[in-house]
N, C-alpha and C positions, 0 to 999 in steps of 0.2 A: 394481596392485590396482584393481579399481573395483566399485563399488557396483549391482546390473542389480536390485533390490527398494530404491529411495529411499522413506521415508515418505511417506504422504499430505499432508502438510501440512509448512512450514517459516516459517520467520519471516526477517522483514529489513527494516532499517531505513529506513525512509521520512525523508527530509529536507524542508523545507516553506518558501520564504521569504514570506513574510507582511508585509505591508503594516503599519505601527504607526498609531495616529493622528494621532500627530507628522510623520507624512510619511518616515519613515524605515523602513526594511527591517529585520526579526527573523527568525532563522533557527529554526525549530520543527522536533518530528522526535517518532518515533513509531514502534517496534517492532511491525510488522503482521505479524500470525499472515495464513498463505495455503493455501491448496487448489492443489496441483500439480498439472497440468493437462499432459497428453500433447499431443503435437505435433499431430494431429490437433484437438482439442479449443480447442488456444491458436491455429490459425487461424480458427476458427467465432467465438473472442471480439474476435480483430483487426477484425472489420466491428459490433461494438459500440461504442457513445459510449462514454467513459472513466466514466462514472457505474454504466453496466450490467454493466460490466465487474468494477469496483472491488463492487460491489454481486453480485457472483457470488462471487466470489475470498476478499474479506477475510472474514475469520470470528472473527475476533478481535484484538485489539492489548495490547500494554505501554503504556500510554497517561497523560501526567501532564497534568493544567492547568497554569495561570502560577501558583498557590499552592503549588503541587506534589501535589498529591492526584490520587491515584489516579482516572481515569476510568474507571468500566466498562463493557465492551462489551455495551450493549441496543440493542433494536431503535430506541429512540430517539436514544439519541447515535448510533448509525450513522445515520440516517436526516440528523440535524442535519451528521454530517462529511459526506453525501453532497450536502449543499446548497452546500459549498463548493469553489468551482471549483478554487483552485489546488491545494485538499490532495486535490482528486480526481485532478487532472490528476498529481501528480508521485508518490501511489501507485498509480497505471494505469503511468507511466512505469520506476517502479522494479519493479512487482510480474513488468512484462513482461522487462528486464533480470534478475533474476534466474529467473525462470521457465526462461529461453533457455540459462540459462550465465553464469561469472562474468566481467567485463571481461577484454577484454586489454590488457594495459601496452605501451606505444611502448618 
């Protein structure tokens, strides 16, 4: 069986390791709604920085703070996560991993 009409949009978890102040590593993560993007479409976004990219694509997230509360997705907290390099870089990284197909296992 396969699927030849996928939804416009899917979601997938973003992982995020983060620097603490103490000088120690936290692993963050985040549920990113996406815009699914035809082959054609996802080479034109491959010659994009990771911020233009991420800035085209994400349209939404599942998103908690360190209190746990719900973050909403406005134009400003997008604009704030798009200030940040590594949670840019490793949802450009994921969004393009999942966009292409899911892993293959060794």
């Amino acid at each position: 069986m396969f699927n030849l009409t996928p939804t416009e949009t899917f979601k997938h978890e973003v992982k995020v390791q983060t620097k603490t102040e103490s000088g120690s590593w936290r692993e963050e993560s985040f549920v990113g709604v996406f815009v699914r993007t035809p082959e054609d479409r996802r080479m034109e976004l491959n010659d994009k920085t990771y911020a233009k990219l991420v800035d085209e694509v994400l349209i939404g997230w599942e998103m908690k703070d360190l209190q746990r509360l719900p973050v909403e997705f406005t134009p400003e907290n997008k604009a704030a996560f798009l200030s940040i390099p590594a949670a840019v870089r490793e949802t450009a990284v994921a969004y393009i991993g999942a966009n292409a197909g899911a892993k293959v296992k060794n």
